[in-house]
C-alpha positions as CSV (number, residue, x, y, z in Angstrom):
1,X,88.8,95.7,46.0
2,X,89.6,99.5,45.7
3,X,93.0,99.7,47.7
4,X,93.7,102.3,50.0
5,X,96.7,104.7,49.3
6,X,99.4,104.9,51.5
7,X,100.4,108.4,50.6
8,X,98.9,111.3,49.0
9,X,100.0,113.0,45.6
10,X,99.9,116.6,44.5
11,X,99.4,117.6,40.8
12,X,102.0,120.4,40.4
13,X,100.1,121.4,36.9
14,X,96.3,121.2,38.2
15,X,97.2,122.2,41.7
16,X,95.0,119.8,43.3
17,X,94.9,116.7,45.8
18,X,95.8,112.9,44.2
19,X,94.8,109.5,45.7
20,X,97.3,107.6,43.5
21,X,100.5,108.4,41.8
22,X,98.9,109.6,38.5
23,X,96.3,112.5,37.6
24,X,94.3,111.1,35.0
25,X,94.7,114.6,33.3
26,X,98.4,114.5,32.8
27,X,99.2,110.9,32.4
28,X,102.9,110.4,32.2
29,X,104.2,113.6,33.9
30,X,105.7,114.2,37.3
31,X,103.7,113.6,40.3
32,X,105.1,115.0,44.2
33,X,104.3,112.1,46.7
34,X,102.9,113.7,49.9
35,X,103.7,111.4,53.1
36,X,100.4,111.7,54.7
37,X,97.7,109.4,53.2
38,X,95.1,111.3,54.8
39,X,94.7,114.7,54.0
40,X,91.4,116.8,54.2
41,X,89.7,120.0,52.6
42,X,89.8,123.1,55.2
43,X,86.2,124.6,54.5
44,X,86.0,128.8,54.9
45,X,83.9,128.3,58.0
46,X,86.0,125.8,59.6
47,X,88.5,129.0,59.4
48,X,86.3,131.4,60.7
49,X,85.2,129.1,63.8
50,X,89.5,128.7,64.7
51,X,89.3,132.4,64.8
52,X,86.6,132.6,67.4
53,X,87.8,130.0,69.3
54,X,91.6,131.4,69.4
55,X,91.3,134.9,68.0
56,X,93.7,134.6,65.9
57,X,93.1,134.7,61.9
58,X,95.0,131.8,59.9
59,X,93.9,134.0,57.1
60,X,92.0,136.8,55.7
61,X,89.4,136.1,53.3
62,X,89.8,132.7,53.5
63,X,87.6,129.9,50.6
64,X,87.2,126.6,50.4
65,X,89.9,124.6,49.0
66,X,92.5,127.0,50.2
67,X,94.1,125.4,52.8
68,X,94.0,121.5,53.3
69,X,94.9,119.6,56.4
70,X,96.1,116.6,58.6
71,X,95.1,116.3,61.7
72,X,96.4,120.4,62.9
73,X,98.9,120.9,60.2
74,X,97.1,123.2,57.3
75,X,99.1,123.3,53.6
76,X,98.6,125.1,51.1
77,X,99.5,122.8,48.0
78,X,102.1,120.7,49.8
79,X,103.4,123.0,51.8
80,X,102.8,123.4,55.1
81,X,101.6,126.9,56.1
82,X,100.2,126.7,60.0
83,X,99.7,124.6,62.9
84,X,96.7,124.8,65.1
85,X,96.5,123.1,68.9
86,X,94.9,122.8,71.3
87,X,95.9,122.5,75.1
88,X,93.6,122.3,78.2
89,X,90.8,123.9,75.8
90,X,92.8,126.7,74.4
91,X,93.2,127.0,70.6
92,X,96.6,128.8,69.3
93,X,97.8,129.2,66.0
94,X,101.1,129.0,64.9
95,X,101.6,130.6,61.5
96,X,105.3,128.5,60.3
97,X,105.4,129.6,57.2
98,X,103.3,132.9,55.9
99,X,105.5,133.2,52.3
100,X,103.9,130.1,51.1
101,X,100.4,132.3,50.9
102,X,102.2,134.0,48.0
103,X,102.0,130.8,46.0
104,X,98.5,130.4,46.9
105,X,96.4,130.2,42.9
106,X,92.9,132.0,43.3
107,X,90.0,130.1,41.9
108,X,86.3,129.5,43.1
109,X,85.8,126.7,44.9
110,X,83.7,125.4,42.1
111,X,86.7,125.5,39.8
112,X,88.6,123.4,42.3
113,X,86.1,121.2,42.5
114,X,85.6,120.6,38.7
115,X,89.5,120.3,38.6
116,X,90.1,117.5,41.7
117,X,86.8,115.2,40.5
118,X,88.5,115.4,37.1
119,X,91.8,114.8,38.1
120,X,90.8,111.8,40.3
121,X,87.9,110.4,38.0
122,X,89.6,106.9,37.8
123,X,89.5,106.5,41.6
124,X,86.1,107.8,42.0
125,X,84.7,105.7,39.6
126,X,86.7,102.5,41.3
127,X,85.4,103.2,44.8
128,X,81.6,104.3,43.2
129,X,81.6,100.7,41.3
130,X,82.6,98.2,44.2
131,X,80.3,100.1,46.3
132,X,77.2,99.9,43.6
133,X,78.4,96.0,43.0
134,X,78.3,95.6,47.1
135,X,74.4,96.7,47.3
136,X,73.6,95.1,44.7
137,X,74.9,91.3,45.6
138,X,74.1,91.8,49.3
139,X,70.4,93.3,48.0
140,X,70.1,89.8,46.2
141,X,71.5,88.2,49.1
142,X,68.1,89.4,51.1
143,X,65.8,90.0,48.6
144,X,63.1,89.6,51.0
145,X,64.2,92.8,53.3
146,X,62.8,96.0,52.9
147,X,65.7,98.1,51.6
148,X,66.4,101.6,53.1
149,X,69.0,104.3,53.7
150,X,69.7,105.4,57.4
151,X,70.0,109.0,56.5
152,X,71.2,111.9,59.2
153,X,71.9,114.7,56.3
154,X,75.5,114.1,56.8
155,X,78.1,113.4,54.1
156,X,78.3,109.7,54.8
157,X,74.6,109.2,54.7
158,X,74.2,111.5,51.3
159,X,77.1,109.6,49.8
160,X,75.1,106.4,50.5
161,X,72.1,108.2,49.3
162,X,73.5,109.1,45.7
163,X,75.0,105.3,45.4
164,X,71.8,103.6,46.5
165,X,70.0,105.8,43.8
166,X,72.3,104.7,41.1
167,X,72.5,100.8,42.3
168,X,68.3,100.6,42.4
169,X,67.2,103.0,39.6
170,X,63.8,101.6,39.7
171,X,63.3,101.8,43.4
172,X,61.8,104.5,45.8
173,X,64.3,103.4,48.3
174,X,63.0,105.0,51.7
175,X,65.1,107.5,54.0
176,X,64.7,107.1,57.3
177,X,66.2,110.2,59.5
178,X,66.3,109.6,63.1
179,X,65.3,112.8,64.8
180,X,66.5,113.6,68.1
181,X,64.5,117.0,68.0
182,X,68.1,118.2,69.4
183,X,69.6,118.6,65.6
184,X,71.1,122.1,64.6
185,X,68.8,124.1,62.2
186,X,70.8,123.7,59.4
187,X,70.1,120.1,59.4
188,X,66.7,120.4,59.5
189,X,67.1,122.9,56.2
190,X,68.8,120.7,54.8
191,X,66.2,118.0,55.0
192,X,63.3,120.3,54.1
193,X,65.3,120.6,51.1
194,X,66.4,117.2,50.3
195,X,62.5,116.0,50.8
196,X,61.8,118.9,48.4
197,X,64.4,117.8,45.7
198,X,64.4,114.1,45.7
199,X,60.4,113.3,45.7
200,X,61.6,109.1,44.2
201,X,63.7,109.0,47.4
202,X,60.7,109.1,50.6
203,X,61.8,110.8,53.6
204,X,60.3,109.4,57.6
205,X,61.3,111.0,60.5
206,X,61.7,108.8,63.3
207,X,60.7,111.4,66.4
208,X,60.8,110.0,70.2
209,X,57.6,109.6,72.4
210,X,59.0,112.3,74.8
211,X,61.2,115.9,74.6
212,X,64.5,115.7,75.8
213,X,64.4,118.0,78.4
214,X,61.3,116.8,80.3
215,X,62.7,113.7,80.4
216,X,65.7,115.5,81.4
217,X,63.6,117.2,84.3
218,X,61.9,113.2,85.1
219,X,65.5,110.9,85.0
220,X,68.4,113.4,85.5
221,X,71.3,113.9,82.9
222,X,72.4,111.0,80.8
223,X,75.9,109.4,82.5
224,X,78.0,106.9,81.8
225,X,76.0,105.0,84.4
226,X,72.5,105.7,83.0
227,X,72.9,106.4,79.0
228,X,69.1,106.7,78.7
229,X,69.3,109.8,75.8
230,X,70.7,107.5,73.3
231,X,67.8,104.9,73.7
232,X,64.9,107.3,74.1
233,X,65.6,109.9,71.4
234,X,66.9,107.4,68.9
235,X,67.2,103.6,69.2
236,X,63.4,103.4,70.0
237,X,62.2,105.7,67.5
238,X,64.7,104.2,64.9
239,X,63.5,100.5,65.4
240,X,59.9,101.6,65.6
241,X,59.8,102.9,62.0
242,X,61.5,100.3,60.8
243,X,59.5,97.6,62.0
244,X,56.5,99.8,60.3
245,X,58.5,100.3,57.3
246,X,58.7,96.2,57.1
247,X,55.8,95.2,58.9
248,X,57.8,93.4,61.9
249,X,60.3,92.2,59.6
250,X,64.2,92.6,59.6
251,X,65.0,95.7,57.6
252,X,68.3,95.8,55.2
253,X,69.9,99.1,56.0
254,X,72.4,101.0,54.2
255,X,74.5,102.8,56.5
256,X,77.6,105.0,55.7
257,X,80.3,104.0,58.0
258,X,84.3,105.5,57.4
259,X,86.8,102.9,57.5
260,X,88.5,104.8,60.6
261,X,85.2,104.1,62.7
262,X,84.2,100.2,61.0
């Protein structure tokens, strides 16, 4: 089993993000260990959406890749740059540190991601093989089930989409999207897409008997007391295409869960 690093590194000669003590393009030379095990991209929009919840800008012009994160401390490189909270619904930004922008290498987000999936290939490959060898012996393990991937257009669900293509090559493995009819629009272009593009991997749309907002108008607003949404815009739908799927059979389901929420 893969194991999970306590700290994160930073490759002072590819200037990029390490999950283990060696970048597997300089082997042998001198890695900076990061404290925080857990640190995260900082997309450009994520950025943009700080400044119009605090107007304040943590940057102009800012790309992905630029800034990475943990938890509300940004960095750039290992270097911590800004601090965002929040407090009663406010958003402030406290800038700590604005020389560290001068050490700040431009490069396309593209380059940066060639250079981090290269510099992290071993640990990719580790995680993407126990995950592949997983499906496989638990597919064996109910080879009677009909196999599919609960798929919301999210990066869990794609990851498990990409790793359930590659563990059953020869299989049209179903996608099964459970549609609220509440989703954002960019989810829905995203699927129009991904239908589009991936024609060996089918895509059904589990839709609820009713719209969410005459029910709304029939029960009242969901509560802790009555969670009726979840049920009527998803759990029903959900189960119903899958007992179609397997013809009132159990289903095997491959689900993308984090660690953090298993």
């Amino acid at each position: 089993m893969v194991t999970e690093p306590k700290s994160s590194y930073w490759c002072k000669f590819c200037k990029v993000w390490l999950r283990g003590p060696e970048c597997a393009r300089h082997k042998g030379k001198a890695i900076k260990p990061f404290k925080a095990a857990r640190i995260r991209p900082v997309w450009a929009r994520e950025l943009d959406f700080i400044r119009e919840l605090s107007g304040q800008t943590v940057v102009e012009n800012p790309v992905d890749f630029m800034f990475w994160r943990t938890k509300w401390r940004y960095y750039i490189g290992p270097k911590s740059y800004a601090r965002v909270t929040e407090d009663g619904g406010k958003v402030s930004v406290d800038i700590h540190n604005p020389q560290v922008l001068e050490q700040w290498k431009s490069r396309s987000p593209e380059e940066y991601r060639t250079a981090l999936k290269q510099a992290n290939q071993p640990y990719i490959d580790a995680l993407e093989a126990e995950a592949i060898d997983f499906m496989v012996q638990t597919r064996n393990s109910h080879s009677s089930y009909p196999l599919v991937v609960s798929f919301s257009g999210g990066k869990d669900s794609i990851i498990c989409s990409e790793l359930a293509a590659k563990a059953f090559p020869d299989e049209n493995v179903i996608h099964v999207f459970g549609d609220t009819q509440l989703e954002h629009a960019s989810t829905y272009h995203y699927l129009d897409w991904f239908d589009g593009a991936h024609p060996n991997r089918p895509l059904t749309r589990a839709k609820p008997l009713r719209d969410f907002w005459g029910l709304l108008d029939d029960i009242g607003p969901p509560s802790r007391f009555l969670r009726w949404c979840c049920t009527t815009q998803k759990a029903y739908p959900l189960s119903t295409a899958f007992a179609n799927i397997a013809d009132g059979r159990k289903v095997l389901s491959i689900c993308g869960v984090r660690a953090g929420e298993s």
